[in-house]
N, CA, C and O atoms as CSV, one atom per row, in Angstrom:
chain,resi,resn,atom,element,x,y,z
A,1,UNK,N,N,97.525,102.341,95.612
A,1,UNK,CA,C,97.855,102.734,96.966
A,1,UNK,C,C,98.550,101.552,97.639
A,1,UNK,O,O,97.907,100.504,97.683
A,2,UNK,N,N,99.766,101.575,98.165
A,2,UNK,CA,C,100.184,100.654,99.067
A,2,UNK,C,C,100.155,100.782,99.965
A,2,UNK,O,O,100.424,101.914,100.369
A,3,UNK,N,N,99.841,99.822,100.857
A,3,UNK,CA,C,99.506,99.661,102.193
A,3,UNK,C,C,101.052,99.575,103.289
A,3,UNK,O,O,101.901,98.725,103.019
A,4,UNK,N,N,101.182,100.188,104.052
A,4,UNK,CA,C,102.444,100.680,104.954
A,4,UNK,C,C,102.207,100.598,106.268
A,4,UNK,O,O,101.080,100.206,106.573
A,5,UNK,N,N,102.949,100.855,107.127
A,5,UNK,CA,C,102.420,101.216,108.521
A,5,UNK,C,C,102.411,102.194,108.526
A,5,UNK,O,O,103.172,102.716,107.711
A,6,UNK,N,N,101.301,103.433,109.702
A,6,UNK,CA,C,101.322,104.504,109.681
A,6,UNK,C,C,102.430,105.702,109.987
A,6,UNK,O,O,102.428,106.899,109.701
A,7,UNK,N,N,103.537,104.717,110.813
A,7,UNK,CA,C,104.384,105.376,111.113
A,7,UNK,C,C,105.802,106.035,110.303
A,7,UNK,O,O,106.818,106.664,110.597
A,8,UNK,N,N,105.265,105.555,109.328
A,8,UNK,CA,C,106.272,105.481,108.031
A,8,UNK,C,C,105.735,106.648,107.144
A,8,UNK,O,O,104.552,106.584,106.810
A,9,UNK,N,N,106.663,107.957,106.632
A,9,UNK,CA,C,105.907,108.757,105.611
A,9,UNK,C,C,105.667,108.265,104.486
A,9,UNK,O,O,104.724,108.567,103.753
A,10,UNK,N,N,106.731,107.268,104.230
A,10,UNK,CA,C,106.884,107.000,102.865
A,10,UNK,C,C,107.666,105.655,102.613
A,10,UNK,O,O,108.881,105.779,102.773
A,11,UNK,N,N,107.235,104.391,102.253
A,11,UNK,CA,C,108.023,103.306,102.116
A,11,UNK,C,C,107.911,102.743,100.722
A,11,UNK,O,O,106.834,102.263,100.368
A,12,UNK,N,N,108.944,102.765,99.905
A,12,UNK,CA,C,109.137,102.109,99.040
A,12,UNK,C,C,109.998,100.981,98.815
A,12,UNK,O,O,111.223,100.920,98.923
A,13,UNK,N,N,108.994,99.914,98.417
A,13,UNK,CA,C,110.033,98.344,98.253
A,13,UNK,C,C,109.883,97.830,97.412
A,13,UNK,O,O,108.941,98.104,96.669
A,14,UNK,N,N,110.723,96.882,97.161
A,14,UNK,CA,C,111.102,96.360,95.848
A,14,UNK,C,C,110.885,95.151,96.378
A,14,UNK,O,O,111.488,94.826,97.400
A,15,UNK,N,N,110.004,94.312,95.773
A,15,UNK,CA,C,110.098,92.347,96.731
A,15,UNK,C,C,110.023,91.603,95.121
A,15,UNK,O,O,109.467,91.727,94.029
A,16,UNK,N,N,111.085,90.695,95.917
A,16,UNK,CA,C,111.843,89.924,94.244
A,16,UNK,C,C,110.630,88.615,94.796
A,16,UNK,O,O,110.023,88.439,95.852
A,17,UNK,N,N,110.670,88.007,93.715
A,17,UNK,CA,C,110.206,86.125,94.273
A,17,UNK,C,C,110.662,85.758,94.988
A,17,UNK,O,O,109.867,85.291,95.803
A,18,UNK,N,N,112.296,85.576,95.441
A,18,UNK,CA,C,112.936,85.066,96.446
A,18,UNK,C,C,112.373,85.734,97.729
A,18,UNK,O,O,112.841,85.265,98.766
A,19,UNK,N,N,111.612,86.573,97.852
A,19,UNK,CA,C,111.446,87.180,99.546
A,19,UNK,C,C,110.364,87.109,99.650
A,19,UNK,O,O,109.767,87.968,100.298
A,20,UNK,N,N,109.778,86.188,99.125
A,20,UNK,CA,C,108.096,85.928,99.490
A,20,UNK,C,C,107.957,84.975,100.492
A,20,UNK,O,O,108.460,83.883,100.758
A,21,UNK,N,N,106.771,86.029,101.165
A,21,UNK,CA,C,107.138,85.013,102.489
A,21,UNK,C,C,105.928,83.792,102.735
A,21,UNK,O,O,104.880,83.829,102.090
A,22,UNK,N,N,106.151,82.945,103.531
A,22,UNK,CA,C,105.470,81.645,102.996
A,22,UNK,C,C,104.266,81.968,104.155
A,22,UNK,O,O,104.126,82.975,104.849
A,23,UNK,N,N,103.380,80.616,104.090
A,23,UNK,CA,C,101.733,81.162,104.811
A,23,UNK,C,C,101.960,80.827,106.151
A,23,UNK,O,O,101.010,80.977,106.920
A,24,UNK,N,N,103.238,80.319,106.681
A,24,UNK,CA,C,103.675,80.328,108.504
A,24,UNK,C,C,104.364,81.861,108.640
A,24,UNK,O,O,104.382,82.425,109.734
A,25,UNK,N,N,104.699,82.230,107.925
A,25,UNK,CA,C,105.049,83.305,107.608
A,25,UNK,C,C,104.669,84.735,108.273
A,25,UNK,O,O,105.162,85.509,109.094
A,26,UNK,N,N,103.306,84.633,107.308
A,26,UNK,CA,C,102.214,85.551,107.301
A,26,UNK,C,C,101.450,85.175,108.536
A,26,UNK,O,O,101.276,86.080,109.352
A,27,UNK,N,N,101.049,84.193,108.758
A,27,UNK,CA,C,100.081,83.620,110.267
A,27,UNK,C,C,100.876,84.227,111.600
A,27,UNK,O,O,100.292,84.721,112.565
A,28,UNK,N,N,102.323,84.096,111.467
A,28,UNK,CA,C,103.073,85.105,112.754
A,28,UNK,C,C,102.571,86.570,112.720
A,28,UNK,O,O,102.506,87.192,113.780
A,29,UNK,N,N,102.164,87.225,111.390
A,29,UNK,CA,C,101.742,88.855,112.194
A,29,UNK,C,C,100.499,88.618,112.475
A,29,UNK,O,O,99.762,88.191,111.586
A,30,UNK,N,N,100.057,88.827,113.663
A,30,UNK,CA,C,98.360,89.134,114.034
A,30,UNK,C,C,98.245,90.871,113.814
A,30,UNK,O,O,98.715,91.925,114.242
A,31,UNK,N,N,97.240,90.318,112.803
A,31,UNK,CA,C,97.177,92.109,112.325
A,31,UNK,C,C,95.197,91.872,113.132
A,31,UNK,O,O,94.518,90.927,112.732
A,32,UNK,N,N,94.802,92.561,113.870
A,32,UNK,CA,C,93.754,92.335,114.307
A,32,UNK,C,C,92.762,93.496,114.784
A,32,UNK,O,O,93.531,94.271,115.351
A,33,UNK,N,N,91.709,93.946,114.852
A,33,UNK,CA,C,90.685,94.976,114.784
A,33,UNK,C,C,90.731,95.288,116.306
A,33,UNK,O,O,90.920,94.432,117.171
A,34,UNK,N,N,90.490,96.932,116.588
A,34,UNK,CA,C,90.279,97.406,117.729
A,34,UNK,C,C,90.020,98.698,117.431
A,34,UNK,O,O,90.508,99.280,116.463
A,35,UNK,N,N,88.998,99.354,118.510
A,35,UNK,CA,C,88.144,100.099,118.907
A,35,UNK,C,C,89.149,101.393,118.966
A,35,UNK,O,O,90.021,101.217,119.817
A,36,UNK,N,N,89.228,102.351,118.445
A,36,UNK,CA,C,90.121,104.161,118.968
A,36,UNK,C,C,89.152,104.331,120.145
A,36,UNK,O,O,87.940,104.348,119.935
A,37,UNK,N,N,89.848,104.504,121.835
A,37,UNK,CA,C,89.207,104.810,122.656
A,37,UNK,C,C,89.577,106.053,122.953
A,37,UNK,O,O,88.677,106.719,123.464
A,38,UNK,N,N,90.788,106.691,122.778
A,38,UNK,CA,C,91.309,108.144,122.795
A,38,UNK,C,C,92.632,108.065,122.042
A,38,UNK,O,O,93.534,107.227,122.037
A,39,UNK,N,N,92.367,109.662,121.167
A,39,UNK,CA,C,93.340,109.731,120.625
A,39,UNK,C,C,93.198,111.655,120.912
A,39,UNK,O,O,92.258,112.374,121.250
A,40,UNK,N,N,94.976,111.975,120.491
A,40,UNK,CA,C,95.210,113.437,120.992
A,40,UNK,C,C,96.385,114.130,120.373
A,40,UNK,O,O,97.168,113.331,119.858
A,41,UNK,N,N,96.648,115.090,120.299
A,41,UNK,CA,C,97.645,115.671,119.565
A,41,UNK,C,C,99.134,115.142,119.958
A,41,UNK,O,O,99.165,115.183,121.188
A,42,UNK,N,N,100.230,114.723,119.529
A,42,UNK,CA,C,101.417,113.950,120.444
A,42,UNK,C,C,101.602,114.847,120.127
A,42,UNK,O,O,101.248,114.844,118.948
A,43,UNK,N,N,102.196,116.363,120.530
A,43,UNK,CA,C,102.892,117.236,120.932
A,43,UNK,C,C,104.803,116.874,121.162
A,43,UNK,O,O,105.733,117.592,120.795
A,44,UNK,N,N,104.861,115.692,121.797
A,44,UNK,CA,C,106.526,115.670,122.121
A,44,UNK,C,C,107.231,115.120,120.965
A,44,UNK,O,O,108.459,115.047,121.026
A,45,UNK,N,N,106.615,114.725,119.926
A,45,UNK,CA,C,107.251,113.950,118.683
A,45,UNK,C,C,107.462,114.882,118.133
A,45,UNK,O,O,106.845,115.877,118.514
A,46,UNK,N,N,108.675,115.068,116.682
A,46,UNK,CA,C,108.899,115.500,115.761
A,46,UNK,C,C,108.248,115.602,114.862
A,46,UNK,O,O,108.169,116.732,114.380
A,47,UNK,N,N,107.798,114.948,114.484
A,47,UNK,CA,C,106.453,114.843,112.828
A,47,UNK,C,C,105.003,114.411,113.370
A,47,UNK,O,O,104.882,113.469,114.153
A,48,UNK,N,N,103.870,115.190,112.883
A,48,UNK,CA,C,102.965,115.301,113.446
A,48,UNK,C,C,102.326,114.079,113.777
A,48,UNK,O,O,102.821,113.155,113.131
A,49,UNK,N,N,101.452,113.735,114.508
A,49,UNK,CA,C,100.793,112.544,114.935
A,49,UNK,C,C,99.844,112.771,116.132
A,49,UNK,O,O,99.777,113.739,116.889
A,50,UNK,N,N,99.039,111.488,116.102
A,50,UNK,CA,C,98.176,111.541,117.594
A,50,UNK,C,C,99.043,110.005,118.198
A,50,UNK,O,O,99.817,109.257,117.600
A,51,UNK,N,N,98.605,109.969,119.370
A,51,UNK,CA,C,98.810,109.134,120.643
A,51,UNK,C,C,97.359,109.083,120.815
A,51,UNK,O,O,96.465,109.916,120.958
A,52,UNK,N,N,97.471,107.362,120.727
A,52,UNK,CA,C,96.147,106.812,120.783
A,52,UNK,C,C,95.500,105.607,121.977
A,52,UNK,O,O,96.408,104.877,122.373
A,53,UNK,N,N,94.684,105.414,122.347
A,53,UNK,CA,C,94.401,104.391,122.784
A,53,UNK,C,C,93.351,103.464,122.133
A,53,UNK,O,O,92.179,103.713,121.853
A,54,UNK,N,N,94.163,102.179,121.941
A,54,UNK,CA,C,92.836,100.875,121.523
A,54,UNK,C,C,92.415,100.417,121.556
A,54,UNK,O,O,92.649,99.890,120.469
A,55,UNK,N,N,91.359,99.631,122.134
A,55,UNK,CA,C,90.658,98.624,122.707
A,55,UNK,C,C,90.313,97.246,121.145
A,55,UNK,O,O,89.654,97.194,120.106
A,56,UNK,N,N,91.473,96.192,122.107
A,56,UNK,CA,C,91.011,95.240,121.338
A,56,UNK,C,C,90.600,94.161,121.842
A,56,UNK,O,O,91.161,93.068,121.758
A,57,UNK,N,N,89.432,94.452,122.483
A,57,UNK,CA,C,88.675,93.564,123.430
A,57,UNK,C,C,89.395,92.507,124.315
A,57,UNK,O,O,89.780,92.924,125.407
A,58,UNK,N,N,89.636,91.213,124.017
A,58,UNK,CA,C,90.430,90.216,125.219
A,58,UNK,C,C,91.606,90.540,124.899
A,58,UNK,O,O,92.276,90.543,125.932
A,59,UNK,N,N,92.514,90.948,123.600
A,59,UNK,CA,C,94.010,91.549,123.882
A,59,UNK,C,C,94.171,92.813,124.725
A,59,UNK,O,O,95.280,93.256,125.025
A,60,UNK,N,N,93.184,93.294,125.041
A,60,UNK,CA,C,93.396,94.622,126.201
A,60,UNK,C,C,93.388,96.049,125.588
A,60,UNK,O,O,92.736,96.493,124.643
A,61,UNK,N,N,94.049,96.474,126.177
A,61,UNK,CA,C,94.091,97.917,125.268
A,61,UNK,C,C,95.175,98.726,125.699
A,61,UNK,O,O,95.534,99.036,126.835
A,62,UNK,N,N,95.836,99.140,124.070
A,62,UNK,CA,C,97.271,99.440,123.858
A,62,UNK,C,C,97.162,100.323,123.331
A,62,UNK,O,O,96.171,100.545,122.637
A,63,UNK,N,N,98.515,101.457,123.523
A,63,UNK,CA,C,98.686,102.655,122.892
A,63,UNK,C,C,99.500,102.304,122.000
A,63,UNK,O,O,99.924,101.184,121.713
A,64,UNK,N,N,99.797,103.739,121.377
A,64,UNK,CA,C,100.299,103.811,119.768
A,64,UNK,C,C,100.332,105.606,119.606
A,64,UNK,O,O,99.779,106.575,120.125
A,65,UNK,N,N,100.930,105.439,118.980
A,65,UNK,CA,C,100.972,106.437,117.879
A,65,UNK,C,C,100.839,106.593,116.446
A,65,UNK,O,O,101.171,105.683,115.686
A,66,UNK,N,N,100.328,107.800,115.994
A,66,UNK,CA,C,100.357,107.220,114.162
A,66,UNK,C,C,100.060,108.759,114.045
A,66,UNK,O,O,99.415,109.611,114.658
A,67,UNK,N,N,100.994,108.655,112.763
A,67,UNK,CA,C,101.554,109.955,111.794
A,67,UNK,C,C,100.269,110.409,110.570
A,67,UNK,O,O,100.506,110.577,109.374
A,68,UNK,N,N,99.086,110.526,111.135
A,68,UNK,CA,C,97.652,110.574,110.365
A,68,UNK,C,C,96.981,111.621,110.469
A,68,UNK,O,O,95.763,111.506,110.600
A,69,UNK,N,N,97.517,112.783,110.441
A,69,UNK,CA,C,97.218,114.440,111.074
A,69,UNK,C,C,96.604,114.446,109.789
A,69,UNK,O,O,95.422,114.774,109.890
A,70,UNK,N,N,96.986,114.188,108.522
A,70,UNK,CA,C,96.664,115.056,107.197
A,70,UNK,C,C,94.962,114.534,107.044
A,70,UNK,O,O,94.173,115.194,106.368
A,71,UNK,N,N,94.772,113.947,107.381
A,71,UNK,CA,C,93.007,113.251,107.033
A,71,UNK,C,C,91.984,113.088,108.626
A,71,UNK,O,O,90.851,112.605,108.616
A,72,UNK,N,N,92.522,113.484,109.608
A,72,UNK,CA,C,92.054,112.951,110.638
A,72,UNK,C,C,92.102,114.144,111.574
A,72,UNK,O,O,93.164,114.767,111.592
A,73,UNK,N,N,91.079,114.571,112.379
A,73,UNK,CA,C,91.187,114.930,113.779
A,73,UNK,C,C,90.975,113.824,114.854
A,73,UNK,O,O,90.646,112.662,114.612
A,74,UNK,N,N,91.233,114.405,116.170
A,74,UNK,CA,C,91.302,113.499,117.365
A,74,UNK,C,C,89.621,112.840,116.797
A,74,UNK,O,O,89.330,111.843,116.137
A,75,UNK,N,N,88.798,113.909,117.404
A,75,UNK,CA,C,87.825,113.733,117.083
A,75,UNK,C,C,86.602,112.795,116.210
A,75,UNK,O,O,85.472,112.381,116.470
A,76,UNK,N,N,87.516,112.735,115.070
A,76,UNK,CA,C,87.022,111.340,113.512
A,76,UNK,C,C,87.491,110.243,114.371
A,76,UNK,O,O,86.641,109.382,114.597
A,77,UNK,N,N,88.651,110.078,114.902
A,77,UNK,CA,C,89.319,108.441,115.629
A,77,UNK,C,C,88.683,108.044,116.631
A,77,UNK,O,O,88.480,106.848,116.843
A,78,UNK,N,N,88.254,109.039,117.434
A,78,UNK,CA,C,87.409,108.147,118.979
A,78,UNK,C,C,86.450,107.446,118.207
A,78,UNK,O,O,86.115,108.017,117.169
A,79,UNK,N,N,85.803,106.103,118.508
A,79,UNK,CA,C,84.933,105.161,117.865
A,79,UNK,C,C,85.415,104.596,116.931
A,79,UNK,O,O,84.823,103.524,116.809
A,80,UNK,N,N,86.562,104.769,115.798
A,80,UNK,CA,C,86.903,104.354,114.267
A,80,UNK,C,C,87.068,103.237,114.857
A,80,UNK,O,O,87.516,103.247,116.004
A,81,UNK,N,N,86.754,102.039,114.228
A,81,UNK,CA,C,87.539,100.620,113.861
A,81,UNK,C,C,88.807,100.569,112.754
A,81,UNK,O,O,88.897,100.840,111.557
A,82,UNK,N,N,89.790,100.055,113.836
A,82,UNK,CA,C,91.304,99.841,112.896
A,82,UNK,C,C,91.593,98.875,112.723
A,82,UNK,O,O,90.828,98.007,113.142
A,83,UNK,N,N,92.712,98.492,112.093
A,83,UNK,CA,C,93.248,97.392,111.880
A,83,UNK,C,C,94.903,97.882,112.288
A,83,UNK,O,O,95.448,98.796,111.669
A,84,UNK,N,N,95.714,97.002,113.607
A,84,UNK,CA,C,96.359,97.000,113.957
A,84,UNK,C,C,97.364,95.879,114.112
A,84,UNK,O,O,96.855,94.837,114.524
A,85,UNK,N,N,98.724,95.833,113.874
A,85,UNK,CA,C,99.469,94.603,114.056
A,85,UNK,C,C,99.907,94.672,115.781
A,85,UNK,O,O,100.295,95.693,116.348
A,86,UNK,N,N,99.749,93.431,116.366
A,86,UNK,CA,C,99.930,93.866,118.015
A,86,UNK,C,C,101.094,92.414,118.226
A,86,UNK,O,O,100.932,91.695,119.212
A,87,UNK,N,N,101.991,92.169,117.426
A,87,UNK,CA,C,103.070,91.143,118.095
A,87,UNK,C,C,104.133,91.918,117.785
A,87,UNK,O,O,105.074,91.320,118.306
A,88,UNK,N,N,104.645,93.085,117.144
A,88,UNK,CA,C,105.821,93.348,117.391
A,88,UNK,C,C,106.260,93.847,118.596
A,88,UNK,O,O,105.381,94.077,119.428
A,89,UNK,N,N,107.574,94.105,118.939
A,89,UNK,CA,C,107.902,94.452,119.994
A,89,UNK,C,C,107.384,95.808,120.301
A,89,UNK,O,O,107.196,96.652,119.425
A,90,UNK,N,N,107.058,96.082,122.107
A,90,UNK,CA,C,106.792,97.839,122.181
A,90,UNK,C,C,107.843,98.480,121.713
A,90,UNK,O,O,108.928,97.937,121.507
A,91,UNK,N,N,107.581,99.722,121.507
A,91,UNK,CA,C,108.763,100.632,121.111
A,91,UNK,C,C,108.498,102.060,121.775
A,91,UNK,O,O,107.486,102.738,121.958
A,92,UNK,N,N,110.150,102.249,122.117
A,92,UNK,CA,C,109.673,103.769,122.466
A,92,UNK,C,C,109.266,104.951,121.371
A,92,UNK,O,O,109.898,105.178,120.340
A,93,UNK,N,N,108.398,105.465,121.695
A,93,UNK,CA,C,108.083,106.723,120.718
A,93,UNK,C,C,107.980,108.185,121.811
A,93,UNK,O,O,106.878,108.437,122.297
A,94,UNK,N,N,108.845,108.839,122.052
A,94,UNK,CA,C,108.667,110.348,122.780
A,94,UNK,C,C,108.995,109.828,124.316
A,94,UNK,O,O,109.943,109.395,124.971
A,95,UNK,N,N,107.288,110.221,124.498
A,95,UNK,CA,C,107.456,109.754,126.118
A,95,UNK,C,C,106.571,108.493,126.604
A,95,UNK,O,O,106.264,108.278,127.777
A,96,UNK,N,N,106.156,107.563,125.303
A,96,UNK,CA,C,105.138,106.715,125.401
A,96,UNK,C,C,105.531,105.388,124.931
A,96,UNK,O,O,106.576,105.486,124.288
A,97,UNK,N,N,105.153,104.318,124.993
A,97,UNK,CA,C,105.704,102.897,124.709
A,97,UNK,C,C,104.424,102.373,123.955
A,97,UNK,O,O,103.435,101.811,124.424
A,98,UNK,N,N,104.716,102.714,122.663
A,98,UNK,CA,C,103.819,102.472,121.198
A,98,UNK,C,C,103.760,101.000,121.310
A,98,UNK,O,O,104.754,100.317,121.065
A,99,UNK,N,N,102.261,100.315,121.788
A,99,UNK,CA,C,102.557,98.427,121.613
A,99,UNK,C,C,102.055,98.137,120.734
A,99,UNK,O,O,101.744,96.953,120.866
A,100,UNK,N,N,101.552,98.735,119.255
A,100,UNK,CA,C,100.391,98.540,118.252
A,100,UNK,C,C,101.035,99.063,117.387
A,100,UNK,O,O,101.913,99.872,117.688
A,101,UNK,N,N,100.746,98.712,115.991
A,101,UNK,CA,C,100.885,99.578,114.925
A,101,UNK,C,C,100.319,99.478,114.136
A,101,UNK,O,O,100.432,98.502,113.395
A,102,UNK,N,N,99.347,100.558,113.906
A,102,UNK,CA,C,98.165,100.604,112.725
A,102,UNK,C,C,98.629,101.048,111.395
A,102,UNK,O,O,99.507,101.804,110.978
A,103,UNK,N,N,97.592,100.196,110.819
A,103,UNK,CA,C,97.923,100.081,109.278
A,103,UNK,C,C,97.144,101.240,108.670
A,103,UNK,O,O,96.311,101.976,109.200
A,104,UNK,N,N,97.606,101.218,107.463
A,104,UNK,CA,C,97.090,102.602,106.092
A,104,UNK,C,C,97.599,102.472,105.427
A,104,UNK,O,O,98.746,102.028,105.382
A,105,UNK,N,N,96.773,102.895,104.470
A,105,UNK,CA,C,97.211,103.131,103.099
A,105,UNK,C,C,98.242,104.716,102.671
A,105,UNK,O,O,97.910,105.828,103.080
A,106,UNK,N,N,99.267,104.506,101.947
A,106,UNK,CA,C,100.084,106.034,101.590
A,106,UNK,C,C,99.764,106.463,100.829
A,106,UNK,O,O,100.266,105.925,99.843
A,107,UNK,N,N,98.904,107.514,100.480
A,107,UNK,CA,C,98.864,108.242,99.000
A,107,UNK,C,C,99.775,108.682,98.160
A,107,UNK,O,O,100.876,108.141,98.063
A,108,UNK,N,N,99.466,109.561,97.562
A,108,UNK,CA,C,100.325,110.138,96.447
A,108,UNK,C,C,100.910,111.541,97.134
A,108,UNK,O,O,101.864,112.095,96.588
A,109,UNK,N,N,100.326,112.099,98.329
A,109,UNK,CA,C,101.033,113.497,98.792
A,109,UNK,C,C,101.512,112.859,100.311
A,109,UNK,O,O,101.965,113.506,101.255
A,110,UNK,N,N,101.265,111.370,100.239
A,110,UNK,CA,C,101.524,110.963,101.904
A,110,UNK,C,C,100.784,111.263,102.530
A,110,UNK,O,O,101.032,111.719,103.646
A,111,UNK,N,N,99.559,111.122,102.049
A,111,UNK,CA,C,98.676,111.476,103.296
A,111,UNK,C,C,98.355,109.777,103.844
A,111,UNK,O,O,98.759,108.835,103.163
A,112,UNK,N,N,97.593,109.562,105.135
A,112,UNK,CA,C,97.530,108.166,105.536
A,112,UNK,C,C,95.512,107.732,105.396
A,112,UNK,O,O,94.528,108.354,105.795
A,113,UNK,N,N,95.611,106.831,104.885
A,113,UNK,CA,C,94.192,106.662,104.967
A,113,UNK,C,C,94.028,105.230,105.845
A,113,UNK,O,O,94.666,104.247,105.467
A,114,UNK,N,N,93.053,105.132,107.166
A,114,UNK,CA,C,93.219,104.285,107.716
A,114,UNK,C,C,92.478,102.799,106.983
A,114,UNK,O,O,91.681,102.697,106.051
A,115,UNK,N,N,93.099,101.803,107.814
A,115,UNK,CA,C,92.638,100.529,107.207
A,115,UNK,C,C,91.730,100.102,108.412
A,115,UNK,O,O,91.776,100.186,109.639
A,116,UNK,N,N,90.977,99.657,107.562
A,116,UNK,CA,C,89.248,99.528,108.523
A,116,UNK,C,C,88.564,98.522,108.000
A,116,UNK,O,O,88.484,98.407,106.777
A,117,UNK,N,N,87.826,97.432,109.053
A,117,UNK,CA,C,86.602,96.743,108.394
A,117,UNK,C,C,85.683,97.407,107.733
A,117,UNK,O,O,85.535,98.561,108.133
A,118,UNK,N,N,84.725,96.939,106.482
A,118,UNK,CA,C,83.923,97.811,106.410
A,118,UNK,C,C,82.655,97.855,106.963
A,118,UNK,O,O,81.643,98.528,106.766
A,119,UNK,N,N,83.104,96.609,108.001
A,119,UNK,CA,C,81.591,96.863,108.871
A,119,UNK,C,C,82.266,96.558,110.307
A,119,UNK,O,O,83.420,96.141,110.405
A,120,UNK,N,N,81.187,96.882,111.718
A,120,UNK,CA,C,81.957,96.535,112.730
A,120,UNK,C,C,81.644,95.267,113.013
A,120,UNK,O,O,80.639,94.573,112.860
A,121,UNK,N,N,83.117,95.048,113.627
A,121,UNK,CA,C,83.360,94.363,114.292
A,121,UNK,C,C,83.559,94.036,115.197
A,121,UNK,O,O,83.695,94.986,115.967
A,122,UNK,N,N,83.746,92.612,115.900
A,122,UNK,CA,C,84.290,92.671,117.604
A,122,UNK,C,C,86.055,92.808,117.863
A,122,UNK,O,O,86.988,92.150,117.403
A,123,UNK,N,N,86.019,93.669,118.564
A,123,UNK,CA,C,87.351,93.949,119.000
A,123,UNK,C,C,87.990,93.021,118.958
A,123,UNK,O,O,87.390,92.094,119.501
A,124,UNK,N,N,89.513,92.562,118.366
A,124,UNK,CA,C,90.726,91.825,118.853
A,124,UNK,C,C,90.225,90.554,117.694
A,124,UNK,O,O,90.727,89.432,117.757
A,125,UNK,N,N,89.268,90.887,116.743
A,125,UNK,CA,C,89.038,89.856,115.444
A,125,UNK,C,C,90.351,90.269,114.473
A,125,UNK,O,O,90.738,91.352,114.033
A,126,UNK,N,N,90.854,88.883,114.347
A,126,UNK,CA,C,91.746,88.907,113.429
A,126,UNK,C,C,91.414,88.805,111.923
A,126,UNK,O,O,90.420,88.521,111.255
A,127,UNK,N,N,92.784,89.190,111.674
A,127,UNK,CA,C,92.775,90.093,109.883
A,127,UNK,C,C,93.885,88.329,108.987
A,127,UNK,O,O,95.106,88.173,108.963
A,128,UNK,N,N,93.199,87.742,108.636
A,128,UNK,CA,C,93.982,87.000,107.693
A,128,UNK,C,C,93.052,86.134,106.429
A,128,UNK,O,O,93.640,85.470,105.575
């Protein structure tokens, strides 16, 4: 299973030796844990998804979206612990300004399986 962002159906890459990226590198993404405080059907997007809210304790709490209909109701996400990258830029998505982007794993039919501590944690704990 490779690990993708959720917003992606399907990413396939090819990484030679030359594009490995070094450990200042990797220390620029804060990929970091937060709380699903609401999530809901995004209705105005094209490909299915919820619109979410996250609580990652002292980073605050940011929406998102993610393309995770095939394994998930609203319902399973309120409470889940995620793992989210929160330094890229916001982006528009529909009618909402996505500031997060949670991680998963892609299966074999594309379905998304979320990436999670396996125990809880405190909100806005970083992933490295």
């Amino acid at each position: 299973m490779e690990i993708v962002p959720c917003a992606k159906k399907h990413l396939s890459v090819d990484i030679t030796p030359d594009q490995n990226l070094s450990w200042e590198d990797f220390q620029k993404v804060q990929m970091v844990v937060g709380t699903i405080i609401s999530a809901e059907i995004f209705e105005e997007v094209r490909n299915p998804a919820y619109k979410m809210i996250i609580d990652f304790g002292d980073l605050g709490k940011r929406k998102t979206s993610a393309q995770i209909t095939q394994l998930y109701t609203p319902e399973d996400l309120v409470g889940k612990q995620v793992v989210a990258v929160v330094n890229f830029p916001p982006k528009q998505i529909a009618n909402i300004m996505s500031e997060c982007l949670v991680l998963g794993g892609i299966g074999d039919n594309k379905e998304v399986t979320l990436m999670q501590p396996e125990r809880n944690v405190k909100n806005g704990t970083r992933i490295g």
